[in-house]
Kinemage of the C-alpha trace (Angstrom):
@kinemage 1
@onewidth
@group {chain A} dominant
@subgroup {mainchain}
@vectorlist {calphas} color= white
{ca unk a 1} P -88.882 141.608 0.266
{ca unk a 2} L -86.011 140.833 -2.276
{ca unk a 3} L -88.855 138.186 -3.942
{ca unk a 4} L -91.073 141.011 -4.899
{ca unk a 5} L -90.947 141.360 -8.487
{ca unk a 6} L -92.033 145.016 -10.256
{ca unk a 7} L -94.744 145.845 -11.632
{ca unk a 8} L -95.319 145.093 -14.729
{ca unk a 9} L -97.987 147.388 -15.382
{ca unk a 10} L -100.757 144.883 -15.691
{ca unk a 11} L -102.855 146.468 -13.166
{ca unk a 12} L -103.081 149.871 -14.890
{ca unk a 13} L -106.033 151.428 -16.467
{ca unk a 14} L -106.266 152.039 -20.004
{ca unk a 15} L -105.704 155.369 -20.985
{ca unk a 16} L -108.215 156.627 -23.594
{ca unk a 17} L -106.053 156.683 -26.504
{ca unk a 18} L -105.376 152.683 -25.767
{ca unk a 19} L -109.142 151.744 -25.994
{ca unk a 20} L -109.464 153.878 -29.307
{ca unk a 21} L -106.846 152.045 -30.552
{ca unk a 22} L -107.752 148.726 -29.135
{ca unk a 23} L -111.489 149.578 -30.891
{ca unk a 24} L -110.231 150.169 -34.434
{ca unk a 25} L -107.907 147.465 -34.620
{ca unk a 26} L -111.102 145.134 -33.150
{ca unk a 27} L -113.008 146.719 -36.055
{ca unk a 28} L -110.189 146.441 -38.966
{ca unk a 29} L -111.193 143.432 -40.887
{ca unk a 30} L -115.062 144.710 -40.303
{ca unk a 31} L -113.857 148.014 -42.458
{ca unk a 32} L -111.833 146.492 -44.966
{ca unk a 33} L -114.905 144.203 -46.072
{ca unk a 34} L -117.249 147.276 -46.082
{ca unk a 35} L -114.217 148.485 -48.356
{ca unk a 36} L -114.119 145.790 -50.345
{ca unk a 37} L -117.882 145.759 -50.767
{ca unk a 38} L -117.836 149.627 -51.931
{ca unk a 39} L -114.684 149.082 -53.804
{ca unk a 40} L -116.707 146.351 -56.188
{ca unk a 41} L -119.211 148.599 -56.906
{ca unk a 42} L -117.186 151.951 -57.944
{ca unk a 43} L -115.094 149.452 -59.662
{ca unk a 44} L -117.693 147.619 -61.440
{ca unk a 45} L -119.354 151.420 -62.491
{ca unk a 46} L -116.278 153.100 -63.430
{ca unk a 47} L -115.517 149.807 -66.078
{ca unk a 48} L -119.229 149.690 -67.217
{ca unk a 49} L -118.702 153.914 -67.576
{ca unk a 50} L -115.450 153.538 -69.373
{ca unk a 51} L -116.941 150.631 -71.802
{ca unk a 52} L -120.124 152.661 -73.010
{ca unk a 53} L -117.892 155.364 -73.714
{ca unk a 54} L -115.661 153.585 -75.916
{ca unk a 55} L -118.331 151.285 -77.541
{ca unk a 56} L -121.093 153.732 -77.412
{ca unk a 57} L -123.679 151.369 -75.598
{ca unk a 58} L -124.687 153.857 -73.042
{ca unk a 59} L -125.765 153.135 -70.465
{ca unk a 60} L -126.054 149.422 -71.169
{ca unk a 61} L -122.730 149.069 -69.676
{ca unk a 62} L -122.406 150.902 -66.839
{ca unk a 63} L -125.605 149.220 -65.574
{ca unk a 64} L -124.174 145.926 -66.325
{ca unk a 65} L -120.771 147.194 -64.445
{ca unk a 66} L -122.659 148.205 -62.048
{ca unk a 67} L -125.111 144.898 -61.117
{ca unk a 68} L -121.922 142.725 -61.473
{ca unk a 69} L -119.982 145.036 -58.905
{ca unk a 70} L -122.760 144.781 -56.382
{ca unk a 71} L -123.071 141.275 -56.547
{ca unk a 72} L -119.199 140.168 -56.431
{ca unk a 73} L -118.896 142.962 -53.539
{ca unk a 74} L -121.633 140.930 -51.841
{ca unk a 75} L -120.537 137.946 -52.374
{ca unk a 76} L -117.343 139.003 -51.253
{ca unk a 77} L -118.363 140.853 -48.158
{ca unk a 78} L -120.647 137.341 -46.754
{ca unk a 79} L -118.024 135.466 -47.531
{ca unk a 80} L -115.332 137.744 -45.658
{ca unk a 81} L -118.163 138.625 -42.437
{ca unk a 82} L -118.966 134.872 -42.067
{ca unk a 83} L -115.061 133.746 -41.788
{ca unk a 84} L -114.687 136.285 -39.198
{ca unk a 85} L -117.375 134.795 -36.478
């Protein structure tokens, strides 16, 4: 009996709270490339927004801004979702 070592807690179920947690941090580097992706784009707009205001081009710019956001945020986002498989 003196061998027995305690339990160490392996056996327990997860509580609730542990497989939420568990599921974000699974699904962390899936949300910061959908950030990333989204981030490009506002990015991209708000620049192209802010340079046909100042040079008077609109909307020239901000439809430029925008087309080069979405394509670096794609870019981006395949190249982050491929690395992680």
């Amino acid at each position: 009996m003196a061998d027995q070592r305690p339990d160490s807690g392996a056996s327990k179920p997860k509580s609730e709270a542990q497989k939420t947690a568990e599921a974000w941090r699974a699904s962390q580097p899936y949300l910061d490339s959908v950030w990333q992706l989204v981030g490009s784009v506002v990015g991209g707009g708000v620049l192209g927004f802010v340079l046909d205001r100042w040079l008077k081009t609109s909307p020239w710019l901000l439809l430029s801004g925008l087309g080069l956001g979405i394509i670096a945020g794609m870019v981006e986002f395949i190249r982050r979702v491929t690395k992680l498989k």
